[in-house]
PDB file with one MODEL, atoms N, CA, C and O in Angstrom:
MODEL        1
ATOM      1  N   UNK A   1       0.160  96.407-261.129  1.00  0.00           N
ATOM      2  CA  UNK A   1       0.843  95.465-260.286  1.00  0.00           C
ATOM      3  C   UNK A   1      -0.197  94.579-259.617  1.00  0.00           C
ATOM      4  O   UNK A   1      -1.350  94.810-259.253  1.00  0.00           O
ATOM      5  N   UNK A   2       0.645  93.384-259.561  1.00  0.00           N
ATOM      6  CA  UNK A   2      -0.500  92.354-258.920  1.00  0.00           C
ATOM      7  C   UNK A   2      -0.629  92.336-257.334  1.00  0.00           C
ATOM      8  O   UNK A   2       0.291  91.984-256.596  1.00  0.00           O
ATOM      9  N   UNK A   3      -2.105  92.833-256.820  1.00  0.00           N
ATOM     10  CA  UNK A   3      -1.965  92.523-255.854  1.00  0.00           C
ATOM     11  C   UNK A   3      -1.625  91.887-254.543  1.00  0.00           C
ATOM     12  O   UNK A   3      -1.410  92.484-253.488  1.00  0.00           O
ATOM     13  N   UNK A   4      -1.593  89.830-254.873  1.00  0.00           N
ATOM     14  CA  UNK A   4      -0.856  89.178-254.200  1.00  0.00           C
ATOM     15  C   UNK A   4       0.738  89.751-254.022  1.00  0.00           C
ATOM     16  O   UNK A   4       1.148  89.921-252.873  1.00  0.00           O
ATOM     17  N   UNK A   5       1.433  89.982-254.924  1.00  0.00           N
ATOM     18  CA  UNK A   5       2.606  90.711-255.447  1.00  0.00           C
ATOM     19  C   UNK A   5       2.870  91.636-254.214  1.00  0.00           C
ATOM     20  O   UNK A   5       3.827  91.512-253.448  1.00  0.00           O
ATOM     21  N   UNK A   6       1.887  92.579-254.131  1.00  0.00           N
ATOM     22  CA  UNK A   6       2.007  93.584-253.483  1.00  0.00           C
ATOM     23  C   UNK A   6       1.990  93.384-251.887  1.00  0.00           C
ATOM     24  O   UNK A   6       2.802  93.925-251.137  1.00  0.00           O
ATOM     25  N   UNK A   7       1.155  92.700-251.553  1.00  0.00           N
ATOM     26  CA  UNK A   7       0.822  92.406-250.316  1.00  0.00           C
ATOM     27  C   UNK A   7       2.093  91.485-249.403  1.00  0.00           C
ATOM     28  O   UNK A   7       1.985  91.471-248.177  1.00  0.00           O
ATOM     29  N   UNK A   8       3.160  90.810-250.000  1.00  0.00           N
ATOM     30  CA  UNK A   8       3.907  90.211-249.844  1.00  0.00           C
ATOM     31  C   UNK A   8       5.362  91.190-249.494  1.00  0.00           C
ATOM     32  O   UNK A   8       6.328  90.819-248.827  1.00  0.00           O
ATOM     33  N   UNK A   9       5.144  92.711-250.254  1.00  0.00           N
ATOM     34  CA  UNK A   9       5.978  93.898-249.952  1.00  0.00           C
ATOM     35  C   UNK A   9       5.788  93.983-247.802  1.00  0.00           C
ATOM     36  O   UNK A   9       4.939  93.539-247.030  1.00  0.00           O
ATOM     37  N   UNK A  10       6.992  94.730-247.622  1.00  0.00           N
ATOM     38  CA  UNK A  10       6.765  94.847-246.161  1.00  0.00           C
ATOM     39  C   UNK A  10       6.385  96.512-246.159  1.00  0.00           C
ATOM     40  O   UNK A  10       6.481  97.031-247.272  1.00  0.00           O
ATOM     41  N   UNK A  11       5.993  97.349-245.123  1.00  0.00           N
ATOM     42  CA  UNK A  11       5.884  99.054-245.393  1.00  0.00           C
ATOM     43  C   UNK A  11       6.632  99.674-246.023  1.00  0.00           C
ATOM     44  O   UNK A  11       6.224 100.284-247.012  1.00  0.00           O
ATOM     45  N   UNK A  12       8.351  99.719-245.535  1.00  0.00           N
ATOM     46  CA  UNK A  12       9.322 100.056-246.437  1.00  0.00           C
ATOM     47  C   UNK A  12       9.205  99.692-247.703  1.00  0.00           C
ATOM     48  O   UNK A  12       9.057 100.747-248.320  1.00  0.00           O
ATOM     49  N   UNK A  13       9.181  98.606-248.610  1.00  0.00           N
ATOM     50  CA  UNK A  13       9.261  98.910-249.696  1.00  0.00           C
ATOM     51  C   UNK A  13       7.820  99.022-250.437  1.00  0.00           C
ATOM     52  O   UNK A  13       7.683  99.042-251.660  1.00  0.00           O
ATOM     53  N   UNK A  14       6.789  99.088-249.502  1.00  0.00           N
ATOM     54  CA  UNK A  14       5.568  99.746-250.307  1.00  0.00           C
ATOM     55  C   UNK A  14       5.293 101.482-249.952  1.00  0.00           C
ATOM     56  O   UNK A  14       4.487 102.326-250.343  1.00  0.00           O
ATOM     57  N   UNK A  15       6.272 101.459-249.140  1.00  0.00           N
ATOM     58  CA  UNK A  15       6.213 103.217-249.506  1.00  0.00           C
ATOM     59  C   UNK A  15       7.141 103.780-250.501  1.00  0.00           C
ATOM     60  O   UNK A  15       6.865 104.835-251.072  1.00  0.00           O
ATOM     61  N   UNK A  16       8.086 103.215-250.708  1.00  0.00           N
ATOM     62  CA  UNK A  16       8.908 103.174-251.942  1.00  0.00           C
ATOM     63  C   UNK A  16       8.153 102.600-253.518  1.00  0.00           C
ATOM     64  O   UNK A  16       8.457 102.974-254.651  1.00  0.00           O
ATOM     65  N   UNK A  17       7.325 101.805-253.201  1.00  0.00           N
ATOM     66  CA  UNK A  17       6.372 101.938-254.346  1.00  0.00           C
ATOM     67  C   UNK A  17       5.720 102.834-254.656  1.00  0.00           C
ATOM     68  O   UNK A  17       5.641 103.379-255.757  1.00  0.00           O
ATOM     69  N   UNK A  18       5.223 103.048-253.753  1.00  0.00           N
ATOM     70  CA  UNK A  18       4.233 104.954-253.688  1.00  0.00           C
ATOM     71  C   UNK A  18       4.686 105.888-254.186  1.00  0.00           C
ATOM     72  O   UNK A  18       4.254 106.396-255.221  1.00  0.00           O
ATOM     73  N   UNK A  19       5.628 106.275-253.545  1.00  0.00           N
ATOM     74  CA  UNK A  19       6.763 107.477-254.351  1.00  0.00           C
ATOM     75  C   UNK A  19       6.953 107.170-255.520  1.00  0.00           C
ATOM     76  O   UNK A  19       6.674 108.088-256.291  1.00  0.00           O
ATOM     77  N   UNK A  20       7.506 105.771-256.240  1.00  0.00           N
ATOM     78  CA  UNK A  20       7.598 105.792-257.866  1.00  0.00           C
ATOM     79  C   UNK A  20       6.797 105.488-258.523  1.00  0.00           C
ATOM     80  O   UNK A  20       7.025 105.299-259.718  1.00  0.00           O
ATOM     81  N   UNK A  21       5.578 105.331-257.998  1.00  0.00           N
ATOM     82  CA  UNK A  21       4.139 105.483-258.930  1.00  0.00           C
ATOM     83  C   UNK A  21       3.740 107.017-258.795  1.00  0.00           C
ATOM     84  O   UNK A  21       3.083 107.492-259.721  1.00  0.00           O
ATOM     85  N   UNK A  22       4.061 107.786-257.787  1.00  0.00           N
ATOM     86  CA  UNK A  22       3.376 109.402-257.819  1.00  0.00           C
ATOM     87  C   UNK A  22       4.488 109.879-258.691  1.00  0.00           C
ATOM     88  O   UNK A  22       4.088 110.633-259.577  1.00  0.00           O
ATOM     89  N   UNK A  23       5.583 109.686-258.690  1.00  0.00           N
ATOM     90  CA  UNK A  23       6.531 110.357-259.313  1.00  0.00           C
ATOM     91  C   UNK A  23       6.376 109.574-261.215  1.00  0.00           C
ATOM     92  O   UNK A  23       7.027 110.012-262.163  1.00  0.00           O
ATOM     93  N   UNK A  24       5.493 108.546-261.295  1.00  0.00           N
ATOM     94  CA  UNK A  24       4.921 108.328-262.805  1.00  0.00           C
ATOM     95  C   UNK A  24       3.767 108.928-263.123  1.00  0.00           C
ATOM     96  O   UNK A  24       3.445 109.259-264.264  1.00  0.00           O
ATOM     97  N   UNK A  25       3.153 109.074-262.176  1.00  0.00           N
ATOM     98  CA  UNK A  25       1.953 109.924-262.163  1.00  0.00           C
ATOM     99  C   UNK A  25       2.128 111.153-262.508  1.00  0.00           C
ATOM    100  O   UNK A  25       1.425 111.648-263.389  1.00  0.00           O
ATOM    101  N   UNK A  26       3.080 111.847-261.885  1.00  0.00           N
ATOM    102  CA  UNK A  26       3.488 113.055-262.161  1.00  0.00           C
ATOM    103  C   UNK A  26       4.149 113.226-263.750  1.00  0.00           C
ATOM    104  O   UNK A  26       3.721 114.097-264.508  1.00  0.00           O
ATOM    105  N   UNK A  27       5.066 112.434-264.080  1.00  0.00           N
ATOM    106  CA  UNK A  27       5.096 112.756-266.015  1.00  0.00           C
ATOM    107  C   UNK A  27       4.724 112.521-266.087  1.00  0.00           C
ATOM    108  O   UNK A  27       4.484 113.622-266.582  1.00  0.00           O
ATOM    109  N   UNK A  28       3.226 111.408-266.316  1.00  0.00           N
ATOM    110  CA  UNK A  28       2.149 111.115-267.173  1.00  0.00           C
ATOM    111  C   UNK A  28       1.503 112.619-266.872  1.00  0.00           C
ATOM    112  O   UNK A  28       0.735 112.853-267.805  1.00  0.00           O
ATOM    113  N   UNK A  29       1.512 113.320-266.277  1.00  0.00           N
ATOM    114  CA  UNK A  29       0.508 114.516-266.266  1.00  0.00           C
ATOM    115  C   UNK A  29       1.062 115.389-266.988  1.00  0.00           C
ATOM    116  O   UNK A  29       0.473 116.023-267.863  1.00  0.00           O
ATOM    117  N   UNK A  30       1.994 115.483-266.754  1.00  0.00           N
ATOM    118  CA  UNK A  30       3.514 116.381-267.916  1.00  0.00           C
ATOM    119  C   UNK A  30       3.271 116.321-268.974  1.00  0.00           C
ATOM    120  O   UNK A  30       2.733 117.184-269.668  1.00  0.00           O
ATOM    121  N   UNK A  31       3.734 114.995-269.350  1.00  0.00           N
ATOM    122  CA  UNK A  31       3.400 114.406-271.073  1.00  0.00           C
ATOM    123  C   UNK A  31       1.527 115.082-271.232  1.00  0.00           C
ATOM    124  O   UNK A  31       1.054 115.751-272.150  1.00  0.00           O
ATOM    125  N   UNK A  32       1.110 114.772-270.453  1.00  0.00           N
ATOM    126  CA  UNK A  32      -0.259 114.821-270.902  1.00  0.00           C
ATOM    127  C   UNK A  32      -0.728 116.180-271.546  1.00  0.00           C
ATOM    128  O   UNK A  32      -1.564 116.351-272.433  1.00  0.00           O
ATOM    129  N   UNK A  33       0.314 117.442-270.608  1.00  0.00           N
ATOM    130  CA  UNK A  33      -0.122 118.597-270.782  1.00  0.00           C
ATOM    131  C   UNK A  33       0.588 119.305-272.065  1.00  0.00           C
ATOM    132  O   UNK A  33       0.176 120.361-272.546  1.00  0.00           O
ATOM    133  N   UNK A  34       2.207 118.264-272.771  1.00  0.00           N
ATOM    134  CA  UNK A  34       2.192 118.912-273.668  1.00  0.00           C
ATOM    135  C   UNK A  34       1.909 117.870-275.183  1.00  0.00           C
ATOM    136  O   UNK A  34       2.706 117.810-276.119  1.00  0.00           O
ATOM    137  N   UNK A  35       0.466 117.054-275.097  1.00  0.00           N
ATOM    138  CA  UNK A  35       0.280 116.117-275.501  1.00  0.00           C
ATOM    139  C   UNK A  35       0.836 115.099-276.123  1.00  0.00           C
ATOM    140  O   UNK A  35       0.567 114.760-277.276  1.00  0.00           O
ATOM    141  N   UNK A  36       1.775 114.475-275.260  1.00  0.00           N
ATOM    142  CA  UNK A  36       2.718 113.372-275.184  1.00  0.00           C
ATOM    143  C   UNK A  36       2.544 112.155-275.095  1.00  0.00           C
ATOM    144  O   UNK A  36       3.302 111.196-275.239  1.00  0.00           O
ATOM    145  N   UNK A  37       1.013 112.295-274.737  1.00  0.00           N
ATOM    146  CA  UNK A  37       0.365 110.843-273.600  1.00  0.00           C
ATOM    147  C   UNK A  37       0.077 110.143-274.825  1.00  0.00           C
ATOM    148  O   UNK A  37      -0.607 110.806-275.605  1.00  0.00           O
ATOM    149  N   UNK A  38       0.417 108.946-275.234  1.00  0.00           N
ATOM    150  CA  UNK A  38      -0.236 107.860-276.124  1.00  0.00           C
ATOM    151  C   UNK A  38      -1.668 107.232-275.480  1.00  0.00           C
ATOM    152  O   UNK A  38      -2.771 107.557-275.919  1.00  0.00           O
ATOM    153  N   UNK A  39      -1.490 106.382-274.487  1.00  0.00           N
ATOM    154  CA  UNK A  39      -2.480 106.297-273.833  1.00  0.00           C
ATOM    155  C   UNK A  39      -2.993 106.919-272.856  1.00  0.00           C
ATOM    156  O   UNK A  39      -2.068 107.262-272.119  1.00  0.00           O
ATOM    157  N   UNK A  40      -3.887 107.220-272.489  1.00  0.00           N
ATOM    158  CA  UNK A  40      -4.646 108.400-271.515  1.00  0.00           C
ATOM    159  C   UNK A  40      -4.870 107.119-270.197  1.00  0.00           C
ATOM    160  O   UNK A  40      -4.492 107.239-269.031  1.00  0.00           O
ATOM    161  N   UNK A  41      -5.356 106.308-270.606  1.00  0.00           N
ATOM    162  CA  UNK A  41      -5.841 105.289-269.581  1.00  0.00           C
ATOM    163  C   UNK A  41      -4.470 105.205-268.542  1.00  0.00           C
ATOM    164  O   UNK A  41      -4.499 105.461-267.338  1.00  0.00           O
ATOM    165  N   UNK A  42      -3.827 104.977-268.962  1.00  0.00           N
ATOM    166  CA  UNK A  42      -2.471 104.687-268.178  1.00  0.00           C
ATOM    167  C   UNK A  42      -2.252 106.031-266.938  1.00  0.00           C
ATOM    168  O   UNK A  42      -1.591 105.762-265.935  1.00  0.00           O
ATOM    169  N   UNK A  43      -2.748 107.204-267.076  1.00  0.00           N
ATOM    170  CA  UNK A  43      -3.255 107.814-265.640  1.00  0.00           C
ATOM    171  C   UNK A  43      -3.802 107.208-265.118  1.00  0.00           C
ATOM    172  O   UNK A  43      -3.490 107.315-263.932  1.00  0.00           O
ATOM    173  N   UNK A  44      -4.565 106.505-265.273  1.00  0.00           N
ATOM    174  CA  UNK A  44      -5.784 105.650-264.492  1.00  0.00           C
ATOM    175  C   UNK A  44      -5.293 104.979-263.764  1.00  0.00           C
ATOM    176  O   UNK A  44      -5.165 105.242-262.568  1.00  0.00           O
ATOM    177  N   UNK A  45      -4.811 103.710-264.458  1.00  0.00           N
ATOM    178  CA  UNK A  45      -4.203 102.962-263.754  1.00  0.00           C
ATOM    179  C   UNK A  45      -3.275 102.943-262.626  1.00  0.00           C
ATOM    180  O   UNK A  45      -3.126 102.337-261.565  1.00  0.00           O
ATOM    181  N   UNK A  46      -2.639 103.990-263.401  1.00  0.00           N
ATOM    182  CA  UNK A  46      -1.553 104.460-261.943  1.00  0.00           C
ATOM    183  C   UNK A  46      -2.041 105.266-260.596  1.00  0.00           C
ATOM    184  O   UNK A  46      -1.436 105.325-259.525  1.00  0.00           O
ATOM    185  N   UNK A  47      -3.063 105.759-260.874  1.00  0.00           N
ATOM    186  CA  UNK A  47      -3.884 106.246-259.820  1.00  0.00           C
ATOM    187  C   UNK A  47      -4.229 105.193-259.104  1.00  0.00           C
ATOM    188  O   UNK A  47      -3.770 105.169-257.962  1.00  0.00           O
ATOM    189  N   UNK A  48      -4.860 104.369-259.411  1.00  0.00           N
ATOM    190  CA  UNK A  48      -5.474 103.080-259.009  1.00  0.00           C
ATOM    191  C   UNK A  48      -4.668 102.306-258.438  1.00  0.00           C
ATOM    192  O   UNK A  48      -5.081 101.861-257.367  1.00  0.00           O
ATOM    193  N   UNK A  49      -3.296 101.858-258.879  1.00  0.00           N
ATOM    194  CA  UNK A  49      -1.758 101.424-257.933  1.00  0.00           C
ATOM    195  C   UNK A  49      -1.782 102.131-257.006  1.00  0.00           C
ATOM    196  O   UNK A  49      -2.068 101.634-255.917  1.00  0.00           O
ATOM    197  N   UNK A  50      -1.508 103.446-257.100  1.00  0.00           N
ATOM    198  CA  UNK A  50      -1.673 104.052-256.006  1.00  0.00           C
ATOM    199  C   UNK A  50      -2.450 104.087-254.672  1.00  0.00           C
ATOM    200  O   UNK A  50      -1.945 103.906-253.564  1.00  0.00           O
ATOM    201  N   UNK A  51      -3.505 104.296-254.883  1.00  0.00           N
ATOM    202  CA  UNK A  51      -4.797 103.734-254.166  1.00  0.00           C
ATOM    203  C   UNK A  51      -4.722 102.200-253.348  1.00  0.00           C
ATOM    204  O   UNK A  51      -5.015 102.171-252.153  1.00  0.00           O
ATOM    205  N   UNK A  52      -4.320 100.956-254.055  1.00  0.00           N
ATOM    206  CA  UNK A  52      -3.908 100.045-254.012  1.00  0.00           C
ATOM    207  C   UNK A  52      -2.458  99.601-253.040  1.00  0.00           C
ATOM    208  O   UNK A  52      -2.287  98.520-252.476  1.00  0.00           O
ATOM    209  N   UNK A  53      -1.639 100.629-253.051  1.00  0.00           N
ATOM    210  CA  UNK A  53      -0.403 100.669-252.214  1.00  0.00           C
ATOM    211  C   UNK A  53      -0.887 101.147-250.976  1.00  0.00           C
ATOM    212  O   UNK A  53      -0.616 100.449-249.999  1.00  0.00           O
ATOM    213  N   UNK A  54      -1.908 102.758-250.691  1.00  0.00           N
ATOM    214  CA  UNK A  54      -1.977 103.398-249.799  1.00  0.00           C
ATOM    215  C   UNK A  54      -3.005 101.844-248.884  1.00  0.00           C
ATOM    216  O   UNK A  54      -2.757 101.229-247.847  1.00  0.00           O
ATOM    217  N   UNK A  55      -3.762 101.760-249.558  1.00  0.00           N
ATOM    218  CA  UNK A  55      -4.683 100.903-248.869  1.00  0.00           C
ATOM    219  C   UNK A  55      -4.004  99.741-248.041  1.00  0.00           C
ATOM    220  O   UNK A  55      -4.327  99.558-246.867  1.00  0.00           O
ATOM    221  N   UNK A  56      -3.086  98.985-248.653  1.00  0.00           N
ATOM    222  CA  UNK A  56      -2.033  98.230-248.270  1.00  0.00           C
ATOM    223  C   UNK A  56      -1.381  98.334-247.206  1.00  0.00           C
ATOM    224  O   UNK A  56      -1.050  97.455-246.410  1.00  0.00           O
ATOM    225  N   UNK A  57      -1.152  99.698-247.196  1.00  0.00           N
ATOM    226  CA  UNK A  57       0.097 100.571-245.834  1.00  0.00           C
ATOM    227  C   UNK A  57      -0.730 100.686-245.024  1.00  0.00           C
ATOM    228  O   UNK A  57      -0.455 100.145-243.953  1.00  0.00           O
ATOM    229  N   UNK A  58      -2.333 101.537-245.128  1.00  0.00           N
ATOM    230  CA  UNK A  58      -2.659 101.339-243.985  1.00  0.00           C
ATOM    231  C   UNK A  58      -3.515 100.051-243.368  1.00  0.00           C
ATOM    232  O   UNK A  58      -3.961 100.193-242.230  1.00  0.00           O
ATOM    233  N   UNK A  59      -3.735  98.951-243.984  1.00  0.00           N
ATOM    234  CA  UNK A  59      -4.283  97.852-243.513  1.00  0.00           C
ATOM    235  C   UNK A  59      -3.002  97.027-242.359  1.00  0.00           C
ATOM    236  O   UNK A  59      -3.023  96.528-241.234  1.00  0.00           O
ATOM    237  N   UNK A  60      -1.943  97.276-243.480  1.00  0.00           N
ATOM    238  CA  UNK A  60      -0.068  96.512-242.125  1.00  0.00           C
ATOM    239  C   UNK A  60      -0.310  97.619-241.325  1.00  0.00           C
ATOM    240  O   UNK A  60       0.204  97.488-240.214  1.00  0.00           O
ATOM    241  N   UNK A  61      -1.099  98.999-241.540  1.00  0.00           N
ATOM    242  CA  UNK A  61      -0.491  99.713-240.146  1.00  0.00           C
ATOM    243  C   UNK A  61      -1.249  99.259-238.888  1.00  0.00           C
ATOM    244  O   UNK A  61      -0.814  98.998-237.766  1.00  0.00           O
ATOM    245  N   UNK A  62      -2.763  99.229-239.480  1.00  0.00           N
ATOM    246  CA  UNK A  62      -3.850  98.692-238.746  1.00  0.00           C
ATOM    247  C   UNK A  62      -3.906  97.360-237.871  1.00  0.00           C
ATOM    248  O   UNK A  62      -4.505  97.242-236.802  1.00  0.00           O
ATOM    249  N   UNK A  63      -3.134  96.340-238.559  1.00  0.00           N
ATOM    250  CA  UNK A  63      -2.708  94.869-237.580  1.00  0.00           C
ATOM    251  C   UNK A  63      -1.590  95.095-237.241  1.00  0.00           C
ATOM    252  O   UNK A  63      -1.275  94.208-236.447  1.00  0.00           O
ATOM    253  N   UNK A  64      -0.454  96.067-237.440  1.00  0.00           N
ATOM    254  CA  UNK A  64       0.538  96.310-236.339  1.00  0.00           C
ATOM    255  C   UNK A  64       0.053  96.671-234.771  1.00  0.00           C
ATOM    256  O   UNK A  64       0.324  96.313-233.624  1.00  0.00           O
ATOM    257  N   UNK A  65      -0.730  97.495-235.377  1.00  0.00           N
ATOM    258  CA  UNK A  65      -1.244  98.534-234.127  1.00  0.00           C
ATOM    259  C   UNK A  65      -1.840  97.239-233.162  1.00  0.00           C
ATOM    260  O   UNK A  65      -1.405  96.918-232.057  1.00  0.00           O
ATOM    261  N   UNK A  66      -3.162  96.484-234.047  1.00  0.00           N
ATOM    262  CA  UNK A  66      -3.829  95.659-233.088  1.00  0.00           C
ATOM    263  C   UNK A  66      -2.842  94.675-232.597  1.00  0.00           C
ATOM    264  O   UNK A  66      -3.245  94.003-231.648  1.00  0.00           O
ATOM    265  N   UNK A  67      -1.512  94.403-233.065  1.00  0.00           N
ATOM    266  CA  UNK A  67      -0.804  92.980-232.851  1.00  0.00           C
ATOM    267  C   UNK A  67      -0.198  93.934-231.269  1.00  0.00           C
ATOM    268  O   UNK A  67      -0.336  93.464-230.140  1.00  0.00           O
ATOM    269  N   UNK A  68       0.344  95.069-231.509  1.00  0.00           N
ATOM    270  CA  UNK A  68       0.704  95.478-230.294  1.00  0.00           C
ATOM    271  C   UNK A  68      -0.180  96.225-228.984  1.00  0.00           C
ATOM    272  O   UNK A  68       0.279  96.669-227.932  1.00  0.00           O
ATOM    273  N   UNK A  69      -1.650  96.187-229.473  1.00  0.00           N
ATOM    274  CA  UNK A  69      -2.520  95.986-228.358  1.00  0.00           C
ATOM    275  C   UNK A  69      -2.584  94.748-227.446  1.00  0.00           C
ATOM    276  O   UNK A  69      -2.711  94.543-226.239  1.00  0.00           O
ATOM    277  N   UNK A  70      -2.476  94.204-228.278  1.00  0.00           N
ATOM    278  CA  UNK A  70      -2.920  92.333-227.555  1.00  0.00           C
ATOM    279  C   UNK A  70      -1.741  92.026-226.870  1.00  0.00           C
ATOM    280  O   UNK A  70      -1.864  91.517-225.756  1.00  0.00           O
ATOM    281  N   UNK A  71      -0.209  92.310-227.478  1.00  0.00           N
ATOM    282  CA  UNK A  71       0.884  92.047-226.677  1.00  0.00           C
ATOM    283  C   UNK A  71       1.204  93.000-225.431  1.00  0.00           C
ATOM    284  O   UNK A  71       2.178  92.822-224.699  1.00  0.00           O
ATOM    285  N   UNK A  72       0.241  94.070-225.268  1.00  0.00           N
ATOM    286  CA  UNK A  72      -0.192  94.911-224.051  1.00  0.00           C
ATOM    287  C   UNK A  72      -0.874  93.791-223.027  1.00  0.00           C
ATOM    288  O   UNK A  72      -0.420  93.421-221.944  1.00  0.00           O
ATOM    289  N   UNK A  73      -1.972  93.402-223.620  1.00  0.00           N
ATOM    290  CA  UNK A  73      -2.611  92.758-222.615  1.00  0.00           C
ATOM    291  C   UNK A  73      -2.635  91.669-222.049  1.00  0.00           C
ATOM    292  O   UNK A  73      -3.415  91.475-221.117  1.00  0.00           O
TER     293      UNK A  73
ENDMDL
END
């Protein structure tokens, strides 16, 4: 998934991305174990979405937080 793409998601539906990339992650490991997997790389990648979503969630969590420091002060 393309990052601009992603970044344009609000938390809700990038934690809903999360869940259906771990939950692809999870049969790609399935398939993998009863050698199902055509491509192997395609764990990768989805790891890497993953990574890519979490990073995402917590960067909006990080300027939430600071947006509601400043509206403290």
């Amino acid at each position: 998934m393309k990052l601009d793409v992603m970044r344009k998601k609000n938390s809700a539906d990038l934690a809903k991305e999360s869940q259906k990339l771990r939950n692809k992650l999870a049969g790609l490991r399935k398939d993998l174990l009863v050698n199902d997997v055509k491509e192997n790389s395609q764990i990768r990648k989805v790891r890497k979405d993953i990574a890519r979503v979490e990073t995402l969630m917590r960067e909006s969590g990080t300027k939430e937080t600071n947006e509601m420091k400043e509206e403290k002060s």
